[in-house]
C-alpha positions in Angstrom: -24.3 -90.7 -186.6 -27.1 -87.9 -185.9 -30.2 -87.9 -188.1 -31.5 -85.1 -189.5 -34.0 -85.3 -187.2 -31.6 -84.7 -184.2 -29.9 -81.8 -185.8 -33.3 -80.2 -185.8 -33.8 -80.6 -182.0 -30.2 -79.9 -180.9 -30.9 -76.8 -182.7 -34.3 -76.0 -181.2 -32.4 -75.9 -178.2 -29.6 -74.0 -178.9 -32.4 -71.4 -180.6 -33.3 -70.9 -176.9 -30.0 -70.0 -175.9 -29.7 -67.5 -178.3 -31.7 -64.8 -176.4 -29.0 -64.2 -173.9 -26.4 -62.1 -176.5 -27.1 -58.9 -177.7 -28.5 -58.9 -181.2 -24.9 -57.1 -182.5 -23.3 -60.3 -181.2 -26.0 -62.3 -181.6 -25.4 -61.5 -185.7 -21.8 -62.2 -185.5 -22.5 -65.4 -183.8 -24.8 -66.6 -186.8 -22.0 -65.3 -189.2 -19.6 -67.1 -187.9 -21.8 -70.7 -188.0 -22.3 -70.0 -191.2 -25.6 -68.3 -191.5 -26.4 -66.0 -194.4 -26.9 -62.3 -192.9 -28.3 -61.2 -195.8 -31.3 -62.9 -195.7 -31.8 -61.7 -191.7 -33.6 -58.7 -191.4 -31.8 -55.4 -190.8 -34.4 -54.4 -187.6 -33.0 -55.3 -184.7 -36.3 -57.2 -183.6 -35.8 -60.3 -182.5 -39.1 -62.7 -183.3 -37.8 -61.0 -186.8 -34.4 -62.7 -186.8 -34.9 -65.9 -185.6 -38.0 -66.3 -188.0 -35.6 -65.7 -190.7 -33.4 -67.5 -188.9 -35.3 -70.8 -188.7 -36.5 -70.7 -192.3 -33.0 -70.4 -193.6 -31.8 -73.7 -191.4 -34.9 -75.7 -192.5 -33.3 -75.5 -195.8 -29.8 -76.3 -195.0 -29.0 -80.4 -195.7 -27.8 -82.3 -192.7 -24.2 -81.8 -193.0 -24.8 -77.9 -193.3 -26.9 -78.1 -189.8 -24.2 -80.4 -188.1 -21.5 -77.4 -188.9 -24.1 -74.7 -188.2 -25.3 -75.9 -184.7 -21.3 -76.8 -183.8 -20.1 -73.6 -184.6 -22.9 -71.7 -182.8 -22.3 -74.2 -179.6 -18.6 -73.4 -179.7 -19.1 -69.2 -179.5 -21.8 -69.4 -177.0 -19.8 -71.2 -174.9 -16.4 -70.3 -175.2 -14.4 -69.3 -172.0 -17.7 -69.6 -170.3 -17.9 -73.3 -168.3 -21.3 -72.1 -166.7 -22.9 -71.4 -170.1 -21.4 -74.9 -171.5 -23.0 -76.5 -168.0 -26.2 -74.9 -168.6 -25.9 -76.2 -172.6 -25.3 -79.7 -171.5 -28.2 -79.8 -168.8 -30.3 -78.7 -171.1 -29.0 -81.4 -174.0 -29.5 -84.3 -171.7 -32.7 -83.4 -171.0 -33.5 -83.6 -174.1 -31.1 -87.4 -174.7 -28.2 -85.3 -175.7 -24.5 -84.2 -174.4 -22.4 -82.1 -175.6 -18.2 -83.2 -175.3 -15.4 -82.0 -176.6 -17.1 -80.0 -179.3 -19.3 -83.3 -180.2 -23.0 -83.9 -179.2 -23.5 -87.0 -178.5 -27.0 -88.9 -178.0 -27.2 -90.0 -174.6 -29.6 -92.8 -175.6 -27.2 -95.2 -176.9 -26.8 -96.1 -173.3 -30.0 -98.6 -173.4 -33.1 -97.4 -172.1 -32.9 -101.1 -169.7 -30.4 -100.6 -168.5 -30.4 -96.6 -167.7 -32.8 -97.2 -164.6 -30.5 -99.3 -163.0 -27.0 -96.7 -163.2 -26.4 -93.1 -161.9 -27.6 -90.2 -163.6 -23.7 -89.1 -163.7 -22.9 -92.3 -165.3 -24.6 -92.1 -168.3 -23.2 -88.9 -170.2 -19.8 -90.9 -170.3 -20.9 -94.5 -170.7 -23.2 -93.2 -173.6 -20.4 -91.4 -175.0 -17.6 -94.7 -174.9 -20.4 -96.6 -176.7 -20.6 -93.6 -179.7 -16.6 -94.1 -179.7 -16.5 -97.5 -180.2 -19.0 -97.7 -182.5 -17.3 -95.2 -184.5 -14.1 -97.0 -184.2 -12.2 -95.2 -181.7 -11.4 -97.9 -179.1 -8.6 -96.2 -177.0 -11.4 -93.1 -176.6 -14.2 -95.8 -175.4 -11.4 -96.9 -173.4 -11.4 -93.1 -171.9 -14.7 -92.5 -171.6 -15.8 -95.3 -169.8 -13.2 -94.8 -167.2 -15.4 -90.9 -167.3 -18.0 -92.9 -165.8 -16.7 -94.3 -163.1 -15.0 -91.4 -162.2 -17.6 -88.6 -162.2 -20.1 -91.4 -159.7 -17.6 -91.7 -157.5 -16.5 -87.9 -157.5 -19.4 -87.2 -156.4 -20.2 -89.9 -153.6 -17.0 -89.1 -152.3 -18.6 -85.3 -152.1 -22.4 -86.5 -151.0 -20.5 -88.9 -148.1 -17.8 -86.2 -146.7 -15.1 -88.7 -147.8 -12.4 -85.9 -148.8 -10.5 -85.8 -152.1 -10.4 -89.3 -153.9 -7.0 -91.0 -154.5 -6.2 -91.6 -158.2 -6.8 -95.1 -158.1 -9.9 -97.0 -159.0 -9.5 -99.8 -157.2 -9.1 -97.9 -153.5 -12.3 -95.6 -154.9 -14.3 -98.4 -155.6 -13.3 -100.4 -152.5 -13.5 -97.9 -149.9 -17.5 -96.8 -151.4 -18.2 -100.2 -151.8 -16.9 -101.5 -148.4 -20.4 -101.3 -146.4 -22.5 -102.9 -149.2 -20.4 -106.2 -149.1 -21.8 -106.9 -144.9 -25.1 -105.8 -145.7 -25.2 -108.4 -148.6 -23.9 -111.4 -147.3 -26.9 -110.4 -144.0 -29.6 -110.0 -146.9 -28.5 -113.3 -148.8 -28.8 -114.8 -145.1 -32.4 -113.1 -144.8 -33.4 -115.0 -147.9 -32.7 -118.1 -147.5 -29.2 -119.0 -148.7 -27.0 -121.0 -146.9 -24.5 -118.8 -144.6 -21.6 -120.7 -146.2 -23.0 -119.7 -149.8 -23.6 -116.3 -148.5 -20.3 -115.5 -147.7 -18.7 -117.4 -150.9 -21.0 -115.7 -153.3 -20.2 -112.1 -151.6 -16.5 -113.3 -151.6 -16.6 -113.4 -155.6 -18.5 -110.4 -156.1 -15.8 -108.5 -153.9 -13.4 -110.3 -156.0 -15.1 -109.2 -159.3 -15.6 -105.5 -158.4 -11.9 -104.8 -157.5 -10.8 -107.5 -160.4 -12.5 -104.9 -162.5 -11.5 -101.5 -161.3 -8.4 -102.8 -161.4 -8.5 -103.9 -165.3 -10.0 -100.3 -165.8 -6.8 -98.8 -164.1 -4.6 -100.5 -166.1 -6.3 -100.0 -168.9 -6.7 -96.0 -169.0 -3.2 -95.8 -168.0 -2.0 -97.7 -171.1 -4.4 -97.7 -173.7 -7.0 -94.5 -172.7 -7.0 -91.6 -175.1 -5.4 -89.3 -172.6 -2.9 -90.9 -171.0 -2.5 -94.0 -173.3 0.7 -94.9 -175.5 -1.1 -97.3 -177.4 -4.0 -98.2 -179.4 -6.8 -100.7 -177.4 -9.0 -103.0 -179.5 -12.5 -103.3 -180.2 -12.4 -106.3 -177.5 -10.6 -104.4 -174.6 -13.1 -101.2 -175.5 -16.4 -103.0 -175.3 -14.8 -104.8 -171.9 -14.1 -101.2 -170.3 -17.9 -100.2 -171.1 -19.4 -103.2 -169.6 -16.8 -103.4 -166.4 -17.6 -99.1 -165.8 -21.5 -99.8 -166.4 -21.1 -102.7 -163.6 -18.9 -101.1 -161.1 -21.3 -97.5 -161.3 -24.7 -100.0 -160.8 -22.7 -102.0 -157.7 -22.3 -98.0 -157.0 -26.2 -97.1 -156.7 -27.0 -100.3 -154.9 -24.3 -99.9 -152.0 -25.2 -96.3 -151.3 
């Protein structure tokens, strides 16, 4: 749930936005989310109306800035995905995303453990752990297979690797394929035993495509888009921590 607090600064944000439309539109806009045009002043000056404009949203209670600040996201954005790209750079830099008509705070994803996964990562993993918390365990499910998808999108991009195949298991093994050599060499390097090298590198492998391959499965029968049935808070919370671990295997093999 978002505080009043963030309502306030996902609104300060989307204030900023609103100097692109003209003020005609900019009027119907506010209308629409629910602002009260007559309290806006009938000059077309704009430090005028968003003054008025402020004032009235400070003294709106949380729920009434939640629909306000949805319903002006959804008609500056719609039919426009470089206006919703620029909306959800600009909410992430701030610990926010937008989805689906949601915002979402991209800090659930803890702060520990953001500086070891991929920027592209975190939009999704943060946005499977506001699922699960809020009980939706086949959306987690979906989300967290988001994750893995948008890192290894683009790596496939960054490396010239073509269009990746549908499954997770050849995506994952095919980006992951030079880290395993360089690993067992850098165990070697260290001082472990050639023997252990290769056995511990042998289970890692094994882990990494055991879990892609779980996550496969598991947006293909219980993820909220192309699941027939409902996953559990068990199998969510598993598809969150198997995504997280496959994107930071990701960052260290590239």
């Amino acid at each position: 749930m978002l505080t009043d607090e963030d309502w306030r600064g996902i609104y300060s944000i989307m204030r900023d936005m609103l100097t692109g439309p003209s003020v005609q539109r900019l009027r119907g806009m506010l209308g629409t989310a629910g602002f009260d045009l007559t309290r806006l002043p009938g000059e077309d000056r704009r430090s005028d109306i968003f003054a008025a404009l402020d004032a009235q949203f400070a003294q709106m209670d949380e729920q009434e800035k939640a629909r306000a600040v949805s319903a002006l996201a959804r008609r500056l954005i719609e039919d426009d995905d470089e206006r919703l790209e620029v909306l959800r750079r600009a909410l992430q830099g701030h610990g926010f995303d937008y989805f689906e008509g949601n915002f979402i705070p991209v800090g659930l994803v803890d702060d520990r453990d953001r500086a070891f996964l991929p920027d592209d990562a975190l939009p999704d993993l943060s946005k499977a752990l506001s699922r699960l918390a809020m009980g939706d365990y086949s959306g987690a499910v979906g989300a967290a297979c988001g994750a893995v998808d948008s890192v290894t999108q683009r790596l496939y991009e960054e490396r010239g690797l073509g269009t990746p195949p549908n499954s997770f298991q050849a995506k994952v093994n095919t980006l992951l394929g030079p880290l395993w050599e360089n690993l067992q060499e850098r165990f070697v390097e260290d001082g472990m035993g050639a023997g252990d090298a290769e056995e511990l590198v042998g289970h890692l492998r094994g882990n990494c495509n055991a879990s892609a391959h779980a996550l496969q499965v598991m947006r293909r029968t219980l993820g909220d888009v192309h699941g027939d049935r409902p996953a559990t808070v068990q199998t969510a919370y598993h598809a969150i921590k198997a995504a997280a671990g496959l994107c930071g295997m990701l960052v260290d093999g590239l």
